[in-house]
VMD Tcl script that builds the backbone (N, CA, C; Angstrom):
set m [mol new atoms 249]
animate dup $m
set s [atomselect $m all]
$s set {name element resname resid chain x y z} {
  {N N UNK 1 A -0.951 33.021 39.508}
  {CA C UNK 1 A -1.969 33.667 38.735}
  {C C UNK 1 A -2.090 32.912 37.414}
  {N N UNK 2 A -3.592 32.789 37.301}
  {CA C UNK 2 A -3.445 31.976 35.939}
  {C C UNK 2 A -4.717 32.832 34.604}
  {N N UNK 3 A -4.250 33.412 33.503}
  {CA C UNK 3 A -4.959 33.979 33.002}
  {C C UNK 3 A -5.538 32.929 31.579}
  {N N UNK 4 A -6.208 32.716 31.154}
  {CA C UNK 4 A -6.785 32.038 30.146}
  {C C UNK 4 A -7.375 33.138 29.003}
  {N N UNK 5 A -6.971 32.860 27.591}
  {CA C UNK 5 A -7.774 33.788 26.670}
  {C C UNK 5 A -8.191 32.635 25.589}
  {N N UNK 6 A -9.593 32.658 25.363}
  {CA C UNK 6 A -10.063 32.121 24.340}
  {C C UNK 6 A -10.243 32.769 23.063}
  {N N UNK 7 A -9.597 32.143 21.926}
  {CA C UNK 7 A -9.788 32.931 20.820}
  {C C UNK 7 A -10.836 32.224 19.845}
  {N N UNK 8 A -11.992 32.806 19.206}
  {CA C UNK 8 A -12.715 32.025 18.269}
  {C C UNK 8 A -12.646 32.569 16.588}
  {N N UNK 9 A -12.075 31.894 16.654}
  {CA C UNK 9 A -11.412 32.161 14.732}
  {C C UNK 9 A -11.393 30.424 14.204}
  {N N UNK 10 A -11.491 30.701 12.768}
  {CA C UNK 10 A -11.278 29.341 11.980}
  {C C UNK 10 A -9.857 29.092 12.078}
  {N N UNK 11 A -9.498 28.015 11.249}
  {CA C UNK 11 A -8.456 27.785 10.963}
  {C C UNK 11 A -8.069 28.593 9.838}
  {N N UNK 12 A -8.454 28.843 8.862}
  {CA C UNK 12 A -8.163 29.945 7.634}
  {C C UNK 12 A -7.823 31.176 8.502}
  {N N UNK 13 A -8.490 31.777 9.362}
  {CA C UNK 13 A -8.112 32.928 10.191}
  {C C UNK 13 A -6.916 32.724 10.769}
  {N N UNK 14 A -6.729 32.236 11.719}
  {CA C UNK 14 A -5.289 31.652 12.353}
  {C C UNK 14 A -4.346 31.627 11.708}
  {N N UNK 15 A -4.072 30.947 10.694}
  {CA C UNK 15 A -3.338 30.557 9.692}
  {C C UNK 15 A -2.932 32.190 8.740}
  {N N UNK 16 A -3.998 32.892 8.514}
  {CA C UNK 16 A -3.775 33.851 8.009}
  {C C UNK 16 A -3.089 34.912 9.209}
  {N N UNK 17 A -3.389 35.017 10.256}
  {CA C UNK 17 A -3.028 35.677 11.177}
  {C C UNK 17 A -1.406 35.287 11.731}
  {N N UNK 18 A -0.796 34.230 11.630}
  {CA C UNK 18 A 0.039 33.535 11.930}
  {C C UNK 18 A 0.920 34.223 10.585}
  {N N UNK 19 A 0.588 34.301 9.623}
  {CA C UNK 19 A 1.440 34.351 8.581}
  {C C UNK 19 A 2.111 32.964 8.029}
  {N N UNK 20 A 1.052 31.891 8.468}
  {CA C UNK 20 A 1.497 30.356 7.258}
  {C C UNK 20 A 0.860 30.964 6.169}
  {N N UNK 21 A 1.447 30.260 5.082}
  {CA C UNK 21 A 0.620 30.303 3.780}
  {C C UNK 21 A -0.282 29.082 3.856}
  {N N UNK 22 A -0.875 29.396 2.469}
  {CA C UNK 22 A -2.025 28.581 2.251}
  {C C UNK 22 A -1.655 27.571 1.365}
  {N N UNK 23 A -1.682 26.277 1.668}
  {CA C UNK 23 A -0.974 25.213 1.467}
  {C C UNK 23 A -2.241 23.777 0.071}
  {N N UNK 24 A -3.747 24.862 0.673}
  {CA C UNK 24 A -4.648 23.613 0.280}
  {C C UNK 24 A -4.683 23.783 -1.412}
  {N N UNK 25 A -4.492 24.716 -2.577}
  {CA C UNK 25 A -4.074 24.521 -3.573}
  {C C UNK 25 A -3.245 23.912 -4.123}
  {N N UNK 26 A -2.307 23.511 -3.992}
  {CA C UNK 26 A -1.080 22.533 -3.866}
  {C C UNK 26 A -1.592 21.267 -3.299}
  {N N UNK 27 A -1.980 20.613 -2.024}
  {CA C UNK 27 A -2.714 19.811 -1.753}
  {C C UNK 27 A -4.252 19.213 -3.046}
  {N N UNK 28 A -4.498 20.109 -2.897}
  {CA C UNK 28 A -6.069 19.477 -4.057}
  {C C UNK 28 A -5.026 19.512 -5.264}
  {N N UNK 29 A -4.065 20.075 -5.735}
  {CA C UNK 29 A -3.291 19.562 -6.995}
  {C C UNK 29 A -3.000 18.213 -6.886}
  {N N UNK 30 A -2.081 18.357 -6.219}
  {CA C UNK 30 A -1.420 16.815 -5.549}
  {C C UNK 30 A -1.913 15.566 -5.685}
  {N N UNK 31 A -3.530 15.617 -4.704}
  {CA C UNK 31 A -4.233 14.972 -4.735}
  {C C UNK 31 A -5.143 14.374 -6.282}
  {N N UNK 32 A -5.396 15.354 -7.109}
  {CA C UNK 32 A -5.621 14.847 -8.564}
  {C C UNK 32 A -4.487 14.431 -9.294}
  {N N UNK 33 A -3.602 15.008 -8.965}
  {CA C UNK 33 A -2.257 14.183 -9.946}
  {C C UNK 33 A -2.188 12.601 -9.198}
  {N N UNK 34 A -2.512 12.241 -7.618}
  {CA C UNK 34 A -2.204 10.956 -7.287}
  {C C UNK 34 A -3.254 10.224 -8.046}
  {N N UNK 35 A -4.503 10.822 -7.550}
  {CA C UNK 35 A -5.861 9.917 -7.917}
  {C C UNK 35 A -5.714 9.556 -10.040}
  {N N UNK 36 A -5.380 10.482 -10.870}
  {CA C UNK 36 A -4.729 10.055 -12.281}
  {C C UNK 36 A -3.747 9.559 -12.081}
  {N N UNK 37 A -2.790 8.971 -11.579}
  {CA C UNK 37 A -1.360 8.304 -11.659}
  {C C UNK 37 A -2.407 6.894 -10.998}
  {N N UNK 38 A -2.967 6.664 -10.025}
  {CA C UNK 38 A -3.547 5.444 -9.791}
  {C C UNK 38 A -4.897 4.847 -10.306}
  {N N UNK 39 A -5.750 5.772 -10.857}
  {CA C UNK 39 A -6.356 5.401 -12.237}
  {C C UNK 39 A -5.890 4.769 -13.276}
  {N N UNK 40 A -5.067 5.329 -13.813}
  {CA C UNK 40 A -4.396 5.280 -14.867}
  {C C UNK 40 A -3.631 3.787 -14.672}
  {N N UNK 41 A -3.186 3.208 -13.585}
  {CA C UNK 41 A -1.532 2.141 -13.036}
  {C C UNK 41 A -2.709 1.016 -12.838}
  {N N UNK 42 A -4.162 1.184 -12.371}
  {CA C UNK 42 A -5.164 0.047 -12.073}
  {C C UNK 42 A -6.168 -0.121 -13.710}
  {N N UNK 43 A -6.148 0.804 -14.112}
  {CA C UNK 43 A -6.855 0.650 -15.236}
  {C C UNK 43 A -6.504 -0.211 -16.609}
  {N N UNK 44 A -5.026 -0.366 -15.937}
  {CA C UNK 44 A -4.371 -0.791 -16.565}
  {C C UNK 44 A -3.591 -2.647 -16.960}
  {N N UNK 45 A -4.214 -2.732 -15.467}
  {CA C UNK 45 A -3.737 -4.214 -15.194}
  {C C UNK 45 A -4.767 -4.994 -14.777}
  {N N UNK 46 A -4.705 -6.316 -15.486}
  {CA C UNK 46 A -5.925 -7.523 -15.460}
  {C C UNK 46 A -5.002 -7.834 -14.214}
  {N N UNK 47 A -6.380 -8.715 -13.707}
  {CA C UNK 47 A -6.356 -9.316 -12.114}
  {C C UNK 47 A -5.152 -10.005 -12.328}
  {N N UNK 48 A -4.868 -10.848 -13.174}
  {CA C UNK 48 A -3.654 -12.027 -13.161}
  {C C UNK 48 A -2.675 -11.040 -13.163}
  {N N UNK 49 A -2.339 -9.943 -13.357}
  {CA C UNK 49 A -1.071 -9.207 -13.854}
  {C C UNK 49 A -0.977 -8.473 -12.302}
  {N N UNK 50 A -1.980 -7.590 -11.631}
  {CA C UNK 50 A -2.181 -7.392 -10.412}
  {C C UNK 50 A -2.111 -8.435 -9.255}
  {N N UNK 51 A -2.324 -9.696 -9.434}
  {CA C UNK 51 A -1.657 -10.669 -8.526}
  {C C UNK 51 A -0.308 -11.045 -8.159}
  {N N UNK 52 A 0.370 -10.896 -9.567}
  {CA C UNK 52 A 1.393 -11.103 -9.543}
  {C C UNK 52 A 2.500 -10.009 -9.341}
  {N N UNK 53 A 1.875 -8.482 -9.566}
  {CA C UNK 53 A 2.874 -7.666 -8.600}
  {C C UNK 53 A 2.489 -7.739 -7.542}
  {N N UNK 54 A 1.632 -7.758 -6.911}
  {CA C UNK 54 A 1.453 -7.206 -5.426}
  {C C UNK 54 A 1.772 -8.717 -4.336}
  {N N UNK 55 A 1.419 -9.737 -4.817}
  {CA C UNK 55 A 2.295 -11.475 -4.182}
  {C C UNK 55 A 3.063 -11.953 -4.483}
  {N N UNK 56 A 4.338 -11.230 -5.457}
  {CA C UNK 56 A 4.973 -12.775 -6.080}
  {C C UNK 56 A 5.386 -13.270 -5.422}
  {N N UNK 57 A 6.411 -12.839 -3.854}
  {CA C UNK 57 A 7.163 -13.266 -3.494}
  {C C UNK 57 A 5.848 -14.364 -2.625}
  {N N UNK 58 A 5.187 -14.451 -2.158}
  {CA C UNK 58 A 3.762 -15.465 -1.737}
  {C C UNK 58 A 3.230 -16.618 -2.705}
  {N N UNK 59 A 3.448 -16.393 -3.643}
  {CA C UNK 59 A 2.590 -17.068 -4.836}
  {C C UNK 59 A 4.257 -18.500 -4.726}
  {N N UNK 60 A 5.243 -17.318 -5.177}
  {CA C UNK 60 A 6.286 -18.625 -5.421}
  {C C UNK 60 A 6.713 -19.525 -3.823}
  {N N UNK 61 A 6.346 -18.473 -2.987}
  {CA C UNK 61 A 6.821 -18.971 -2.101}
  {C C UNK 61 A 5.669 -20.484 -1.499}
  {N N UNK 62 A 4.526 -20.389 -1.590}
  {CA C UNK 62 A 3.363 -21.430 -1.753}
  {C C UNK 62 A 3.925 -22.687 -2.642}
  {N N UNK 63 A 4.417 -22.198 -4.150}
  {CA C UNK 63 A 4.090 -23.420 -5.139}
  {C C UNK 63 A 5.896 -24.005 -4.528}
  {N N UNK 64 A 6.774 -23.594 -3.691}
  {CA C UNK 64 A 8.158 -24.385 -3.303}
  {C C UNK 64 A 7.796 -24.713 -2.012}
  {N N UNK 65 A 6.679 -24.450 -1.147}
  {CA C UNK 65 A 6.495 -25.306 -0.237}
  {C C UNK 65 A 5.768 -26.421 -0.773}
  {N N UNK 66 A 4.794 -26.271 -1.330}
  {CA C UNK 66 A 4.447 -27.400 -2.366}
  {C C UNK 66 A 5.105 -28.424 -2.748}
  {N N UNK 67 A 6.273 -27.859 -3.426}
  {CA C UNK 67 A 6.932 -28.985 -4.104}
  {C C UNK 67 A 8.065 -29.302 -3.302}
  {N N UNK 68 A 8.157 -28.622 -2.019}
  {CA C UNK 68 A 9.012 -29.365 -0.601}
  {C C UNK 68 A 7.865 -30.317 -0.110}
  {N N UNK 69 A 6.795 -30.217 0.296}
  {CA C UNK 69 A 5.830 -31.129 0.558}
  {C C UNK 69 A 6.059 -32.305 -0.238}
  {N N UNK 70 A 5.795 -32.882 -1.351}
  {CA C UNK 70 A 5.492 -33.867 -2.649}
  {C C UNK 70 A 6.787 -34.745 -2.459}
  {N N UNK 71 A 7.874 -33.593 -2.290}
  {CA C UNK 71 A 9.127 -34.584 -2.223}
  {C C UNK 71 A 9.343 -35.104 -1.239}
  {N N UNK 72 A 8.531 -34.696 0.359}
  {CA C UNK 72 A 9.293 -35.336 1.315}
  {C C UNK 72 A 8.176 -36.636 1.536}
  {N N UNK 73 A 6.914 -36.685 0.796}
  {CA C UNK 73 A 5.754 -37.153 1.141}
  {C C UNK 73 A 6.800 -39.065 0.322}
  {N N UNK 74 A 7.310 -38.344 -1.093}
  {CA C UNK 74 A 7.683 -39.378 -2.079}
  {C C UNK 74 A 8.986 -40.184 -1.403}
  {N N UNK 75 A 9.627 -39.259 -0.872}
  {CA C UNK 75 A 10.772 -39.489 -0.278}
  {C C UNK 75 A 10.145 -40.660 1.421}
  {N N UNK 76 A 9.385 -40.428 1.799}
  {CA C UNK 76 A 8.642 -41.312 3.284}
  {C C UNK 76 A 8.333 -41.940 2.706}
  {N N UNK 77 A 7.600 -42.439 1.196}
  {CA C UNK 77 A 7.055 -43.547 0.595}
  {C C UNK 77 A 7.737 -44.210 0.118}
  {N N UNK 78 A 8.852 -44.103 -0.198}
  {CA C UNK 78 A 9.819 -44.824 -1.251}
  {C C UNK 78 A 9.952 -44.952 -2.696}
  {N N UNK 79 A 8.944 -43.540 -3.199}
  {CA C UNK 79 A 8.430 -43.788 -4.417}
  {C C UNK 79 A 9.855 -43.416 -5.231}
  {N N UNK 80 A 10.654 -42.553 -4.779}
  {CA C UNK 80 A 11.922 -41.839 -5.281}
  {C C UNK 80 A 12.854 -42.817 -5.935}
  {N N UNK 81 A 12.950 -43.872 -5.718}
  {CA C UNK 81 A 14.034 -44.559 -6.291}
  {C C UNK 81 A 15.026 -44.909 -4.872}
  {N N UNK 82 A 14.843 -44.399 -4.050}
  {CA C UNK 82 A 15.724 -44.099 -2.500}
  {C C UNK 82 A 15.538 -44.778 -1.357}
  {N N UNK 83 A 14.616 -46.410 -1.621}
  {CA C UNK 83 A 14.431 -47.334 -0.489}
  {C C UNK 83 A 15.584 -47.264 0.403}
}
mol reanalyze $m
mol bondsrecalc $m
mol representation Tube
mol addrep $m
C-alpha cells in the first residue's frame, strides 16, 4: 500500500510548523557586515598593492624562472666567464 500526501505551504510555513527558527535576520546581518568588511579591504588597495597579495608567490616565482632562463642561456654561450 502506498499512500502519498501533498502538502502546499511555503517555506516560512514549514519552517514555522517544524519549530526551526528563523535564521534570515542573522543572515541579512551577516551578509552587510561581509559586504562592509570587503568594501572597506578593496577600497582600500591600489592595483599594484592588490597584485601583490593575491600573486606573490606567481609574480616571484616568474621573475626566478627568468633569471634561471638568462643564466642557463649565458652559461650555453660562454658569456659567464665558464668556457
Amino acid at each position: 500500500m502506498k499512500i502519498t500526501v501533498d502538502i502546499d505551504c511555503t517555506p516560512d510555513e514549514a519552517r514555522q510548523f517544524l519549530g526551526l527558527p528563523d535564521v534570515k535576520p542573522m543572515q541579512d546581518a551577516m551578509m552587510r557586515e561581509i559586504q562592509a568588511r570587503m568594501q572597506a579591504s578593496l577600497g582600500a588597495m591600489d592595483p599594484d598593492t592588490m597584485l601583490k597579495t593575491w600573486l606573490p608567490a606567481g609574480i616571484q616565482g616568474m621573475e626566478q624562472i627568468q633569471k634561471m632562463f638568462w643564466n642557463q642561456m649565458a652559461t650555453a654561450m660562454g658569456q659567464d666567464g665558464r668556457k
